[in-house]
mmCIF file of the N, C-alpha and C atoms, coordinates in Angstrom:
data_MODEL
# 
_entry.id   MODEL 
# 
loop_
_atom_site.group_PDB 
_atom_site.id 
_atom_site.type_symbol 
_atom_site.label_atom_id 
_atom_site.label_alt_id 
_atom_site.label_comp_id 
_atom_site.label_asym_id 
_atom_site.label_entity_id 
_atom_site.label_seq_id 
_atom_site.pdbx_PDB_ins_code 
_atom_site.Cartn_x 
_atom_site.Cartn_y 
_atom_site.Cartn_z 
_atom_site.occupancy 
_atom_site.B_iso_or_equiv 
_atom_site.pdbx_formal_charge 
_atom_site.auth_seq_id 
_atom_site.auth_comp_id 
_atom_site.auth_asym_id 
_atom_site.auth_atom_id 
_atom_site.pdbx_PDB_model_num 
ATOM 1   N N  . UNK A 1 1  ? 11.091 -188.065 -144.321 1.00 0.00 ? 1  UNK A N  1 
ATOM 2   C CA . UNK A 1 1  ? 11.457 -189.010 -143.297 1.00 0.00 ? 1  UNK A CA 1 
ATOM 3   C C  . UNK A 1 1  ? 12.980 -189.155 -143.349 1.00 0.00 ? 1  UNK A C  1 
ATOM 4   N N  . UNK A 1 2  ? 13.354 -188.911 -142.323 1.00 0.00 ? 2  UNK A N  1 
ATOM 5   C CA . UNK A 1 2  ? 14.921 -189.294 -142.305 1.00 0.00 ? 2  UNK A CA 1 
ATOM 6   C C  . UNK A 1 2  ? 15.661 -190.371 -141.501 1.00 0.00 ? 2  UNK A C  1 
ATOM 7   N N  . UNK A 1 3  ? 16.445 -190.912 -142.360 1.00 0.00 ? 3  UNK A N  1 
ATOM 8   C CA . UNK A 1 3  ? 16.710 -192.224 -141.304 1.00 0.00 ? 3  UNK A CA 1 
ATOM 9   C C  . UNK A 1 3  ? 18.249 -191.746 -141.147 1.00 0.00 ? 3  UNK A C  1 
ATOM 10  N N  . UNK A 1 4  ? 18.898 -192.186 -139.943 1.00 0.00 ? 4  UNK A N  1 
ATOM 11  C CA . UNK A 1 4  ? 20.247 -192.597 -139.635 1.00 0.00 ? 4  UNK A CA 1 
ATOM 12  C C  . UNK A 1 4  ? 21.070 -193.785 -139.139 1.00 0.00 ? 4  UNK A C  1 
ATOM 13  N N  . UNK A 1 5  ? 21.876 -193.503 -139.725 1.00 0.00 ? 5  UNK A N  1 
ATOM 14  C CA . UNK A 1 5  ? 22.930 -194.964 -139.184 1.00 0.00 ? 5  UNK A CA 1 
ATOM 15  C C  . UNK A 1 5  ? 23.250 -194.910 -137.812 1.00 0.00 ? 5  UNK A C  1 
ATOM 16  N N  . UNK A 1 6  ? 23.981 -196.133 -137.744 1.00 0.00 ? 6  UNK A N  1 
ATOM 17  C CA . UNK A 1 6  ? 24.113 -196.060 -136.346 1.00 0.00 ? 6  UNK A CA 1 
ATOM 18  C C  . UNK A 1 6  ? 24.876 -195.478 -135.649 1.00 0.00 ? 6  UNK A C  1 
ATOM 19  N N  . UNK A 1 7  ? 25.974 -194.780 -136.226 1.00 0.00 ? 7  UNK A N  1 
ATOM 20  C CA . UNK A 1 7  ? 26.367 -193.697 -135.448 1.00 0.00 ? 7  UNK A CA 1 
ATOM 21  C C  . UNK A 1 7  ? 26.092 -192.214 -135.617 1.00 0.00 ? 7  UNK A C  1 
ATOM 22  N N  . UNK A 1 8  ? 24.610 -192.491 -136.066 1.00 0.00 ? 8  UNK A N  1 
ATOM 23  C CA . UNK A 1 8  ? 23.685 -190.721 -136.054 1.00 0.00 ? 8  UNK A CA 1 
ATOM 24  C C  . UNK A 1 8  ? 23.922 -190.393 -136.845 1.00 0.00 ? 8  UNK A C  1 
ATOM 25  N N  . UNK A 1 9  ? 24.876 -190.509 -138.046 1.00 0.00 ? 9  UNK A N  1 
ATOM 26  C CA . UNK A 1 9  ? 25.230 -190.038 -139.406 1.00 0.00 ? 9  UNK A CA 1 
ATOM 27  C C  . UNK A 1 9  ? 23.776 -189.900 -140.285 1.00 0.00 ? 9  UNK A C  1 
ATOM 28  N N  . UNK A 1 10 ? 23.147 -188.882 -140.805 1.00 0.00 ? 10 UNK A N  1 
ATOM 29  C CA . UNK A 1 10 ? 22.200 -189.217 -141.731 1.00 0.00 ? 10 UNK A CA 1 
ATOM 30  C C  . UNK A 1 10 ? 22.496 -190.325 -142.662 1.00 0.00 ? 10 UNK A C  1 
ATOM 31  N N  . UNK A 1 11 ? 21.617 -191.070 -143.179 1.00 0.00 ? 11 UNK A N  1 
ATOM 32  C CA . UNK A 1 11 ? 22.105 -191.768 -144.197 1.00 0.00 ? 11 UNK A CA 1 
ATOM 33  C C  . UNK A 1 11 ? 21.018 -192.047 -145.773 1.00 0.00 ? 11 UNK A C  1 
ATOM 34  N N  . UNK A 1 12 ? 19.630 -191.641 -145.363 1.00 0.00 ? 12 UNK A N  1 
ATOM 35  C CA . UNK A 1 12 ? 18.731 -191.149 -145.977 1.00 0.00 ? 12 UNK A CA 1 
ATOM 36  C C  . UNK A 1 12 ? 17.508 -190.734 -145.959 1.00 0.00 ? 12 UNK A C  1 
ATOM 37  N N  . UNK A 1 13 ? 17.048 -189.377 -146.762 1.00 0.00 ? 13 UNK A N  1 
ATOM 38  C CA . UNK A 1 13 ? 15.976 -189.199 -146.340 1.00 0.00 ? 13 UNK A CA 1 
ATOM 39  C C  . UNK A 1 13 ? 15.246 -189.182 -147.472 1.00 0.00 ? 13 UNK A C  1 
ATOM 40  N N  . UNK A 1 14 ? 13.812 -189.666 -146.992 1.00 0.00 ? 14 UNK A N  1 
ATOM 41  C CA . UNK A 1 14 ? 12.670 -189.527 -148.021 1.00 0.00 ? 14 UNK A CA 1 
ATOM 42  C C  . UNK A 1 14 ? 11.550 -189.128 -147.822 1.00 0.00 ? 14 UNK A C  1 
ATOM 43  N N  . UNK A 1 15 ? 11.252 -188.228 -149.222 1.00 0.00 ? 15 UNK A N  1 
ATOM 44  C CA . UNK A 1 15 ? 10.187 -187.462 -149.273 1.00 0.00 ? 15 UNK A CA 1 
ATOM 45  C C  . UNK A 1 15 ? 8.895  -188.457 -148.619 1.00 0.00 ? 15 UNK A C  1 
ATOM 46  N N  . UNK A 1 16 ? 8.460  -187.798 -147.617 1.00 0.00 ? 16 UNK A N  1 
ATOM 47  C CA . UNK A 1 16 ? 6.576  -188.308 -147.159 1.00 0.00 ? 16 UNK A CA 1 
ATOM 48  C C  . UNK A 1 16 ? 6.198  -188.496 -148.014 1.00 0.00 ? 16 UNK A C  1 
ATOM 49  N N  . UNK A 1 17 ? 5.429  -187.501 -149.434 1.00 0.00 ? 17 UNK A N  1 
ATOM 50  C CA . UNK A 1 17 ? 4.634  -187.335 -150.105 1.00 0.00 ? 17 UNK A CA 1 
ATOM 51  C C  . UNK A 1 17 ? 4.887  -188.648 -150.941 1.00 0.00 ? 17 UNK A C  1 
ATOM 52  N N  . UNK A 1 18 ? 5.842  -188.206 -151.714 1.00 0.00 ? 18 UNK A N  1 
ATOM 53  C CA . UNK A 1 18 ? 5.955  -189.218 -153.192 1.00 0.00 ? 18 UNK A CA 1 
ATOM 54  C C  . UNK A 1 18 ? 6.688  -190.417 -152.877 1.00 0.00 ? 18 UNK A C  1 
ATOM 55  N N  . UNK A 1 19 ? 7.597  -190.509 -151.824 1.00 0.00 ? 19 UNK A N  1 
ATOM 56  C CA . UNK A 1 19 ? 8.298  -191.677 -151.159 1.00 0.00 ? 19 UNK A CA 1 
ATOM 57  C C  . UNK A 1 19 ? 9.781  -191.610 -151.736 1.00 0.00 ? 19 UNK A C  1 
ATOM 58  N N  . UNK A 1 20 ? 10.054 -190.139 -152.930 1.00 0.00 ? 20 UNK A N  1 
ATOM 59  C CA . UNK A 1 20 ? 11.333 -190.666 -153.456 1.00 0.00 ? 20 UNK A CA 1 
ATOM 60  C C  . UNK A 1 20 ? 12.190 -190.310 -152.597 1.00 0.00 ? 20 UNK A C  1 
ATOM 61  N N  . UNK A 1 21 ? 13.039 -191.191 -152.419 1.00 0.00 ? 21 UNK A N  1 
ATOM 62  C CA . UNK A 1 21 ? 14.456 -191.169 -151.517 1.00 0.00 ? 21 UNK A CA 1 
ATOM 63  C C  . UNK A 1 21 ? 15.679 -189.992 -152.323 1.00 0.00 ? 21 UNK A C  1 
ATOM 64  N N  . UNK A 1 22 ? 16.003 -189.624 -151.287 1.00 0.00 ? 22 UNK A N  1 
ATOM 65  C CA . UNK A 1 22 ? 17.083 -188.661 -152.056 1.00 0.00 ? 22 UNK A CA 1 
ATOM 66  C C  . UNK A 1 22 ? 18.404 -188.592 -151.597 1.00 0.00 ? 22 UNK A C  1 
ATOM 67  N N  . UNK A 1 23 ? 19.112 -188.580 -152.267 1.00 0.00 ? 23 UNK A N  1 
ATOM 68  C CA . UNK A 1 23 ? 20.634 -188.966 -151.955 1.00 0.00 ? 23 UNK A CA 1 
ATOM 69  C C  . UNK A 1 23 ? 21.315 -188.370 -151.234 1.00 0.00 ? 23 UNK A C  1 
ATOM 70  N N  . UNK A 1 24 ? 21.809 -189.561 -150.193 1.00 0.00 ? 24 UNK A N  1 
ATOM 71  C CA . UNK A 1 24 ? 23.058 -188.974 -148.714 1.00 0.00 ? 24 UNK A CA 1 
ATOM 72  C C  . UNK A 1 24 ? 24.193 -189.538 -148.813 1.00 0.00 ? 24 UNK A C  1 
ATOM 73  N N  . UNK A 1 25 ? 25.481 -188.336 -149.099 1.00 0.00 ? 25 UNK A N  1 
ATOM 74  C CA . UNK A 1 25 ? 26.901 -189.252 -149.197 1.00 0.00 ? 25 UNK A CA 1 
ATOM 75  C C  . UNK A 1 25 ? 27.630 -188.738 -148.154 1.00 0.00 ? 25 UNK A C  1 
ATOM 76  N N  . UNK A 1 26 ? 27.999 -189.614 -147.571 1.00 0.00 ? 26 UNK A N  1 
ATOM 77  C CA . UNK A 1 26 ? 28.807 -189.466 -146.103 1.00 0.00 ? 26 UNK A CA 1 
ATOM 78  C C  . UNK A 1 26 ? 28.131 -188.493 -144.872 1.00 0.00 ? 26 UNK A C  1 
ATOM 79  N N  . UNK A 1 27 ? 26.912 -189.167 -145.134 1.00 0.00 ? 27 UNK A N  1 
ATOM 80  C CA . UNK A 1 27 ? 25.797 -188.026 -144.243 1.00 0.00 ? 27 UNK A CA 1 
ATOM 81  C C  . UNK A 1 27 ? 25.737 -186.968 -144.315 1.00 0.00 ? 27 UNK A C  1 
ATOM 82  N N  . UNK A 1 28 ? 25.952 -186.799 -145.698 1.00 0.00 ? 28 UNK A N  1 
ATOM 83  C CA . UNK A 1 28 ? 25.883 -184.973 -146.394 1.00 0.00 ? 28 UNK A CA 1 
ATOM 84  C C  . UNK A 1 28 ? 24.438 -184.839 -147.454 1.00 0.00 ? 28 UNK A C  1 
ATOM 85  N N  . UNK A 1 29 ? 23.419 -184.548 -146.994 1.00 0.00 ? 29 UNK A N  1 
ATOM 86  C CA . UNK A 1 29 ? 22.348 -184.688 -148.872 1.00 0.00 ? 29 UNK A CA 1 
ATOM 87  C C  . UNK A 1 29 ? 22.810 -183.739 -149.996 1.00 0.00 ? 29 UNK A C  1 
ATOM 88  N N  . UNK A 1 30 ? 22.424 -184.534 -150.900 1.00 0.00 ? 30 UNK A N  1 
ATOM 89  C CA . UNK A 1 30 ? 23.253 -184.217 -152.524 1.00 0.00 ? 30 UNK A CA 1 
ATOM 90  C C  . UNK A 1 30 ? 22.137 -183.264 -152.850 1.00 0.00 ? 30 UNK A C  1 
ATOM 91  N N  . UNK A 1 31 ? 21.058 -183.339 -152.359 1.00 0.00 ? 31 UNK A N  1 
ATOM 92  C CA . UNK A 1 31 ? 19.779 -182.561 -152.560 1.00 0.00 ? 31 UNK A CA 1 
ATOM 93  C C  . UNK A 1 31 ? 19.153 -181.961 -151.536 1.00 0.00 ? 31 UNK A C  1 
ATOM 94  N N  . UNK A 1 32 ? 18.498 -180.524 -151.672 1.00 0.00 ? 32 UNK A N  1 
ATOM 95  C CA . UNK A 1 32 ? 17.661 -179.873 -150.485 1.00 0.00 ? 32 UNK A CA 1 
ATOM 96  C C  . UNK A 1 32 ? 16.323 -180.214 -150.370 1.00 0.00 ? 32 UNK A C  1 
ATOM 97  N N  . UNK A 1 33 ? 15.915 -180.307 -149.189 1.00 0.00 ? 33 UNK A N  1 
ATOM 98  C CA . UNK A 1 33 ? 14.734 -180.508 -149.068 1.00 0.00 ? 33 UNK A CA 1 
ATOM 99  C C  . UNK A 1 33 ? 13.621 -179.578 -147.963 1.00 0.00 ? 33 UNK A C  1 
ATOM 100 N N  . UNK A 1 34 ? 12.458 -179.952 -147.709 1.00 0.00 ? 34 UNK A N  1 
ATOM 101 C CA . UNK A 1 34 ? 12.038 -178.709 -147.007 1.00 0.00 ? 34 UNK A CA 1 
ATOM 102 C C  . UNK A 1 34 ? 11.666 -180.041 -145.940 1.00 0.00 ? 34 UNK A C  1 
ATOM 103 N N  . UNK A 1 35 ? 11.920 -179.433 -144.781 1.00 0.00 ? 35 UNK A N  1 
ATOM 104 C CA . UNK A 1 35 ? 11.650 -180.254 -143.514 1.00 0.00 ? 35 UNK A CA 1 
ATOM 105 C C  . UNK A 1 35 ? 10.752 -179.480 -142.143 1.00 0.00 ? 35 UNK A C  1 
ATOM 106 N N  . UNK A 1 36 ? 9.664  -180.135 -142.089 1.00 0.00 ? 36 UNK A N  1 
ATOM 107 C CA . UNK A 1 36 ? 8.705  -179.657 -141.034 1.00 0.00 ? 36 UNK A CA 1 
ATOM 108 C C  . UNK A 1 36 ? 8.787  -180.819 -139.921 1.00 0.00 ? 36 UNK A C  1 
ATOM 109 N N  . UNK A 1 37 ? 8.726  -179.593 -138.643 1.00 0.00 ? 37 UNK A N  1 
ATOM 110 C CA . UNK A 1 37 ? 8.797  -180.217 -137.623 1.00 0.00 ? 37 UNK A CA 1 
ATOM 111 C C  . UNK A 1 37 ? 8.172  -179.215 -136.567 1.00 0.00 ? 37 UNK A C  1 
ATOM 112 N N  . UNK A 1 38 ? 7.278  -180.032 -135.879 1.00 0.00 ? 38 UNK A N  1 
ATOM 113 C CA . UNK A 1 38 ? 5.698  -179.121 -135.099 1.00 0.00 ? 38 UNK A CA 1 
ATOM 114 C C  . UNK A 1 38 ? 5.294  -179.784 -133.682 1.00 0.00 ? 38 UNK A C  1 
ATOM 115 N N  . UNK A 1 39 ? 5.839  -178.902 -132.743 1.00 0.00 ? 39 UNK A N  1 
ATOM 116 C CA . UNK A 1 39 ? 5.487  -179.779 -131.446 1.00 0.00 ? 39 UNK A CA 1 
ATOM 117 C C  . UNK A 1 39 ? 3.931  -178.630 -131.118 1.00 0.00 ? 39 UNK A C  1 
ATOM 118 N N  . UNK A 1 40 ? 3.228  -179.754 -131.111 1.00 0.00 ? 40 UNK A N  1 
ATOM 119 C CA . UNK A 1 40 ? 2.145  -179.380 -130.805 1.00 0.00 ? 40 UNK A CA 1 
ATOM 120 C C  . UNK A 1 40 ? 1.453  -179.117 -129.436 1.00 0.00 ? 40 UNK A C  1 
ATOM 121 N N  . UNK A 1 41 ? 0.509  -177.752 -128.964 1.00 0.00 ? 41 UNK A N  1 
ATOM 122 C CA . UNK A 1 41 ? 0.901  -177.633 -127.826 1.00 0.00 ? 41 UNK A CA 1 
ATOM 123 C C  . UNK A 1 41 ? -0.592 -177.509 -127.057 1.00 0.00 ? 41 UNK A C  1 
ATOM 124 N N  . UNK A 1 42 ? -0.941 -177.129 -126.127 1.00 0.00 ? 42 UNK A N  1 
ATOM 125 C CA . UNK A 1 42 ? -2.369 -176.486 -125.876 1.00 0.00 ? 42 UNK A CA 1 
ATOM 126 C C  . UNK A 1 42 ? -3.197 -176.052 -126.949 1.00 0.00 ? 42 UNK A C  1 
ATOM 127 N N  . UNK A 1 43 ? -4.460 -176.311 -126.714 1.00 0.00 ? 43 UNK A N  1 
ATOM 128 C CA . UNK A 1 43 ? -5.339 -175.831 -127.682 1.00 0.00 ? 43 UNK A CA 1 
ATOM 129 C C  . UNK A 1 43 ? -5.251 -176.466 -128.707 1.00 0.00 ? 43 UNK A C  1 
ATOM 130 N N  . UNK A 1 44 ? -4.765 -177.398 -129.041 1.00 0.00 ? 44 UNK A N  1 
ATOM 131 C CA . UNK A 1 44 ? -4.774 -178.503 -130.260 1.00 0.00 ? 44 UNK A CA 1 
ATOM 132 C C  . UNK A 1 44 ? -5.100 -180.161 -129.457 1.00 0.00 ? 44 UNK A C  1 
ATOM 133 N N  . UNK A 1 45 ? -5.829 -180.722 -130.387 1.00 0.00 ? 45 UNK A N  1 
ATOM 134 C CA . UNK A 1 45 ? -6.088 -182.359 -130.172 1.00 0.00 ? 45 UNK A CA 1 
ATOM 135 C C  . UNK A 1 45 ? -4.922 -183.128 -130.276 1.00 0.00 ? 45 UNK A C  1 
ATOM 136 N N  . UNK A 1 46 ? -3.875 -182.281 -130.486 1.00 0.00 ? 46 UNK A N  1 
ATOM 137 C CA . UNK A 1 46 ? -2.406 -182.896 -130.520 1.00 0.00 ? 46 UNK A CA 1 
ATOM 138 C C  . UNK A 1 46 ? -1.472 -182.804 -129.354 1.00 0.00 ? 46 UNK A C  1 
ATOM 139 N N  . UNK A 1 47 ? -1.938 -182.441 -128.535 1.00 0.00 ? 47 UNK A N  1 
ATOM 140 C CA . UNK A 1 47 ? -0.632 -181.677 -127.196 1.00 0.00 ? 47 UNK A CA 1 
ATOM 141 C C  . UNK A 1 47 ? -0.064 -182.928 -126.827 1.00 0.00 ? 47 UNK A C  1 
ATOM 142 N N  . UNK A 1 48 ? 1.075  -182.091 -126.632 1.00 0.00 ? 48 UNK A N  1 
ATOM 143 C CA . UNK A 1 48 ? 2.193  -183.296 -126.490 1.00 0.00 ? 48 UNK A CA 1 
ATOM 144 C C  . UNK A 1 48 ? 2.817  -184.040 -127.483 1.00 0.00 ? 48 UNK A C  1 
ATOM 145 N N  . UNK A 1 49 ? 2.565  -184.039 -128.520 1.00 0.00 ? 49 UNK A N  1 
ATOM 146 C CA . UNK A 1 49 ? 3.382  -184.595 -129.905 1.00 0.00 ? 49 UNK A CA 1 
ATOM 147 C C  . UNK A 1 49 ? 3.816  -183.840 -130.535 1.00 0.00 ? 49 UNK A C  1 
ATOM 148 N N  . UNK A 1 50 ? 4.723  -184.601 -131.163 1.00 0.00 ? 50 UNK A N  1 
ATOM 149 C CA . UNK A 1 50 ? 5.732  -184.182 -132.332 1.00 0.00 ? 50 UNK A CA 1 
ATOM 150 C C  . UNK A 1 50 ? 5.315  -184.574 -133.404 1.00 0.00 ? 50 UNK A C  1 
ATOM 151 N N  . UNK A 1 51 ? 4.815  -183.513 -134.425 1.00 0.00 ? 51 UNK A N  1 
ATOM 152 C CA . UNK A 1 51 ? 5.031  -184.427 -136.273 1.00 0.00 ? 51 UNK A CA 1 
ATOM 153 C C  . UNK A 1 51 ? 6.405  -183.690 -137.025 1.00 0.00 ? 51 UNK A C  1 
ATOM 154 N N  . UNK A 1 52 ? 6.650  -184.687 -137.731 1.00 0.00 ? 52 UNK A N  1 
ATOM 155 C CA . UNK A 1 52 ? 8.147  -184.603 -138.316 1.00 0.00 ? 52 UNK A CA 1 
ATOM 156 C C  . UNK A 1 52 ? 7.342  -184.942 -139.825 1.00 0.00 ? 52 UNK A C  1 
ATOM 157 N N  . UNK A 1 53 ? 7.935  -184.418 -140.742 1.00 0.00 ? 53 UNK A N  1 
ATOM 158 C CA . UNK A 1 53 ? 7.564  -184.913 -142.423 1.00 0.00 ? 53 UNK A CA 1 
ATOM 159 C C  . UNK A 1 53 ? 9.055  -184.131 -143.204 1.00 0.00 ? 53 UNK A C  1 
ATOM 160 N N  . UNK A 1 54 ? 9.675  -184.468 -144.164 1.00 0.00 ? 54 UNK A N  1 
ATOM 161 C CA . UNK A 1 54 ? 10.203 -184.511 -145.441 1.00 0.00 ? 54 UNK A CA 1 
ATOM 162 C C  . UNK A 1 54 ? 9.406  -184.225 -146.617 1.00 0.00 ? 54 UNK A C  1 
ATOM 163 N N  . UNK A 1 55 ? 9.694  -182.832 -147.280 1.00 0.00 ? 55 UNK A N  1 
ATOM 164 C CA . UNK A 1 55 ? 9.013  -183.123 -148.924 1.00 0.00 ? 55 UNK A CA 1 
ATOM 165 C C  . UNK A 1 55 ? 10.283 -182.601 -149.655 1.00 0.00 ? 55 UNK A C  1 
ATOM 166 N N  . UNK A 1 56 ? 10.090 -183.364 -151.210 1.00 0.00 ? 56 UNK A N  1 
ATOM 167 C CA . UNK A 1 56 ? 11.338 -182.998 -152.130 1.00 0.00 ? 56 UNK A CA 1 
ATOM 168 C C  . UNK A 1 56 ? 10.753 -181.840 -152.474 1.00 0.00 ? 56 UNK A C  1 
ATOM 169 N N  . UNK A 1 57 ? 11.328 -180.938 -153.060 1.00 0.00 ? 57 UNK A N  1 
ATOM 170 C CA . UNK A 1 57 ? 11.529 -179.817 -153.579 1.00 0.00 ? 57 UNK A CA 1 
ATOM 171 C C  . UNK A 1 57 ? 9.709  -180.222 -154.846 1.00 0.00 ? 57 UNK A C  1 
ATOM 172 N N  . UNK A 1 58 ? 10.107 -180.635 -155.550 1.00 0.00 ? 58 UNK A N  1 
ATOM 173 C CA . UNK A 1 58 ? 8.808  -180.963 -156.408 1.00 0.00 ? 58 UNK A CA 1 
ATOM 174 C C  . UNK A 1 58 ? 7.305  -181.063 -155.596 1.00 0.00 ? 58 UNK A C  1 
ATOM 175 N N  . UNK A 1 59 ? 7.650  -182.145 -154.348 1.00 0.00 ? 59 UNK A N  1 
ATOM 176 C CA . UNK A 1 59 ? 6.503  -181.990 -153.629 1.00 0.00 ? 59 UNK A CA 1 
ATOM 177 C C  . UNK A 1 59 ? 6.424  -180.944 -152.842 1.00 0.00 ? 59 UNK A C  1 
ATOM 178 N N  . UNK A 1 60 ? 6.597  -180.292 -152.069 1.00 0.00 ? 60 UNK A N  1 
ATOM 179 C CA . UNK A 1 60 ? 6.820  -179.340 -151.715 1.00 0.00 ? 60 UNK A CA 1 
ATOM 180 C C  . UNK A 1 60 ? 6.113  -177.651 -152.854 1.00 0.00 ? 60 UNK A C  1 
ATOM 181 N N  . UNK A 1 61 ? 7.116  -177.826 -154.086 1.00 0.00 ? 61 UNK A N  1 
ATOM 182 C CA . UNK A 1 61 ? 6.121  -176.726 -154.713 1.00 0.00 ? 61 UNK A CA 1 
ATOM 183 C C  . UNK A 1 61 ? 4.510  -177.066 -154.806 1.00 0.00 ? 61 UNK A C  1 
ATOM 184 N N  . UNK A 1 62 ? 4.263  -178.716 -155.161 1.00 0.00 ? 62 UNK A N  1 
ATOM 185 C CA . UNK A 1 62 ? 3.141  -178.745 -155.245 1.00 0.00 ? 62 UNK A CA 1 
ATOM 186 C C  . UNK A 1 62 ? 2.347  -178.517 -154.208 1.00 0.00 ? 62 UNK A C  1 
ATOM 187 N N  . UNK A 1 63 ? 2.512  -178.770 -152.874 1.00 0.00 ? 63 UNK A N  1 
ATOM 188 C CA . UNK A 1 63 ? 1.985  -178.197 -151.745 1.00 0.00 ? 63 UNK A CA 1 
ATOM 189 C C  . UNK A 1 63 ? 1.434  -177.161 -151.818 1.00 0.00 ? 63 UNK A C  1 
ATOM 190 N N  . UNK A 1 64 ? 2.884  -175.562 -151.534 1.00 0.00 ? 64 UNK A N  1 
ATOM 191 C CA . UNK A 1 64 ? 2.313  -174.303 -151.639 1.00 0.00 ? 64 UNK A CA 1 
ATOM 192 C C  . UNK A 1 64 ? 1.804  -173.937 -152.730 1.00 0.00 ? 64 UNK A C  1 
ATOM 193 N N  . UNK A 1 65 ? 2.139  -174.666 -153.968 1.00 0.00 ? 65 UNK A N  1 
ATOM 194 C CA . UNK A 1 65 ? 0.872  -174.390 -155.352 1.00 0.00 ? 65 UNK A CA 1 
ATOM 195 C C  . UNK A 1 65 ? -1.066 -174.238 -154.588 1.00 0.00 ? 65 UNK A C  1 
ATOM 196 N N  . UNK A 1 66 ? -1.051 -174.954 -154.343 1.00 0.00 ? 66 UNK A N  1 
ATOM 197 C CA . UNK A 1 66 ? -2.481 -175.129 -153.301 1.00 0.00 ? 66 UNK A CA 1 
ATOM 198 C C  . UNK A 1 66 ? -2.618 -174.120 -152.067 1.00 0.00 ? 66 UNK A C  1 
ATOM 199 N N  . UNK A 1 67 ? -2.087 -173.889 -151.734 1.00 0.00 ? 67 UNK A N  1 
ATOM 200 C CA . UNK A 1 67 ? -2.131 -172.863 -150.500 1.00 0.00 ? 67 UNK A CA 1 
ATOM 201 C C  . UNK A 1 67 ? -2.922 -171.127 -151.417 1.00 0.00 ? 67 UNK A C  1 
ATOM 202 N N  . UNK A 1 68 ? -3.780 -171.138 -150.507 1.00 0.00 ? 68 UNK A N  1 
ATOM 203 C CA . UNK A 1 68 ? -4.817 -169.561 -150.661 1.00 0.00 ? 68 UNK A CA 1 
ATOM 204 C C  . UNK A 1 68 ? -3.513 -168.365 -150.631 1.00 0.00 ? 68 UNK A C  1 
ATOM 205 N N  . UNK A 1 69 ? -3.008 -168.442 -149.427 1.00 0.00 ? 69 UNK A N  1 
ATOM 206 C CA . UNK A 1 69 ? -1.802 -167.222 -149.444 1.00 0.00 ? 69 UNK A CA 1 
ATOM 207 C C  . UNK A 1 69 ? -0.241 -168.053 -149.605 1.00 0.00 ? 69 UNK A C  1 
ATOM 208 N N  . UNK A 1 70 ? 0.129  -167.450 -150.497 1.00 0.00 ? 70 UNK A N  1 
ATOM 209 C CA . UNK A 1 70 ? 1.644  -167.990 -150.799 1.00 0.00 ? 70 UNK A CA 1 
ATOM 210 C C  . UNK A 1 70 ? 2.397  -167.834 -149.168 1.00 0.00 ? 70 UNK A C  1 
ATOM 211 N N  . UNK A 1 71 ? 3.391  -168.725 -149.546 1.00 0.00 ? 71 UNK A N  1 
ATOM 212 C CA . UNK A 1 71 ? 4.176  -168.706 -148.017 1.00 0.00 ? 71 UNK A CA 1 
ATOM 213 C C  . UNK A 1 71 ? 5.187  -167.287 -148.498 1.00 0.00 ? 71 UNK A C  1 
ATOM 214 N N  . UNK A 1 72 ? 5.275  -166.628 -147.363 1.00 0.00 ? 72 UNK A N  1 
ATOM 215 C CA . UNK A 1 72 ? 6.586  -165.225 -147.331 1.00 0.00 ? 72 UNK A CA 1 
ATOM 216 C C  . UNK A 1 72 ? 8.077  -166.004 -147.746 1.00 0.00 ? 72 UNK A C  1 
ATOM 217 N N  . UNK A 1 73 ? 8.391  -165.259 -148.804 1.00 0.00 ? 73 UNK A N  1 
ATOM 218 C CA . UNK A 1 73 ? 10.070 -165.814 -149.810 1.00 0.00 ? 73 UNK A CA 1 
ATOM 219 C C  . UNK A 1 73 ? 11.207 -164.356 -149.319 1.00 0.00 ? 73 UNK A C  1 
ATOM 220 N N  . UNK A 1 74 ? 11.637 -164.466 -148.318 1.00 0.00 ? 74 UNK A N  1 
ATOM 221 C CA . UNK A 1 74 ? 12.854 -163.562 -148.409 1.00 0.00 ? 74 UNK A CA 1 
ATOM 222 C C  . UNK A 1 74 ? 14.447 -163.936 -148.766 1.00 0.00 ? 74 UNK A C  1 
ATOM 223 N N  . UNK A 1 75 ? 15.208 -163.043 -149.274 1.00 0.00 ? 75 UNK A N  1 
ATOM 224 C CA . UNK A 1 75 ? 16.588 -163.576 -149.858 1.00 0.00 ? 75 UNK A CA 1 
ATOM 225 C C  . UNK A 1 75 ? 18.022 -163.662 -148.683 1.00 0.00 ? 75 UNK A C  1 
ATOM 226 N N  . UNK A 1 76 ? 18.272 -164.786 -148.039 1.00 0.00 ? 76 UNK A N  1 
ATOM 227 C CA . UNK A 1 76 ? 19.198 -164.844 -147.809 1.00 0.00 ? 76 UNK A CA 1 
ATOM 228 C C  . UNK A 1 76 ? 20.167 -164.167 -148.428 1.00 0.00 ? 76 UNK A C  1 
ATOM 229 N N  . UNK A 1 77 ? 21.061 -162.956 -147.661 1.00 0.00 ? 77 UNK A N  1 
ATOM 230 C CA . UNK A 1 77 ? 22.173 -162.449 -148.236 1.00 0.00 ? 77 UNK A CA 1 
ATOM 231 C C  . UNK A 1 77 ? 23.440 -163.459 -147.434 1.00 0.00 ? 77 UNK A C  1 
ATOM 232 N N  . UNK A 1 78 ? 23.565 -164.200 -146.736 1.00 0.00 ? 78 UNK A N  1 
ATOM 233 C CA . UNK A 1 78 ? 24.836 -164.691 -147.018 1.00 0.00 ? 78 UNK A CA 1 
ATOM 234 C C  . UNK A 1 78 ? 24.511 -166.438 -146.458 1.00 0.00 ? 78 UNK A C  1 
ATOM 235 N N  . UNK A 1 79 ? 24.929 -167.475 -147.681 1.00 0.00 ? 79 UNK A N  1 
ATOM 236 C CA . UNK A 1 79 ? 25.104 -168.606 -147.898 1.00 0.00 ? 79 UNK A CA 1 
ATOM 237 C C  . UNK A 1 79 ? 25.704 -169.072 -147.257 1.00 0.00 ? 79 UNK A C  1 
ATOM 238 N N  . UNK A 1 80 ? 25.538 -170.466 -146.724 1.00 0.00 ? 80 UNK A N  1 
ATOM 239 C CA . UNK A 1 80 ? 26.385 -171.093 -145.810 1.00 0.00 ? 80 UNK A CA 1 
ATOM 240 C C  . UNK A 1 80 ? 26.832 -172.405 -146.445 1.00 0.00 ? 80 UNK A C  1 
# 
């Protein structure tokens, strides 16, 4: 979940799962996180919405720990 200030600056976001908040300095995060976001379309009981969720890195492994097929890991060759 991510919240912002009032002039749109991130200011913090927190993990869905576990609720821990993770640190934003000057609307920069000190930490990565994995962020899903799913507009749902035809053919789902969802059309027309948006779900948004936050997981920390911890929740997050524990997620795809559970998953039947691992998610595809390729290597970024250049960092931003």
């Amino acid at each position: 979940m991510r919240e912002y200030d009032s002039a749109g600056k991130l200011a913090r976001v927190v993990c869905n799962q576990c609720g821990r908040s993770l640190e934003v300095k000057n609307g920069v995060p000190t930490i990565d996180w994995f962020a899903a976001d799913k507009e749902w379309g035809f053919f789902s009981d969802k059309d027309g919405q948006i779900h948004s969720f936050d997981l920390c890195e911890e929740c997050y492994n524990q997620l795809v720990s559970g998953l039947k097929i691992a998610p595809s890991v390729r290597e970024q060759t250049e960092l931003v």
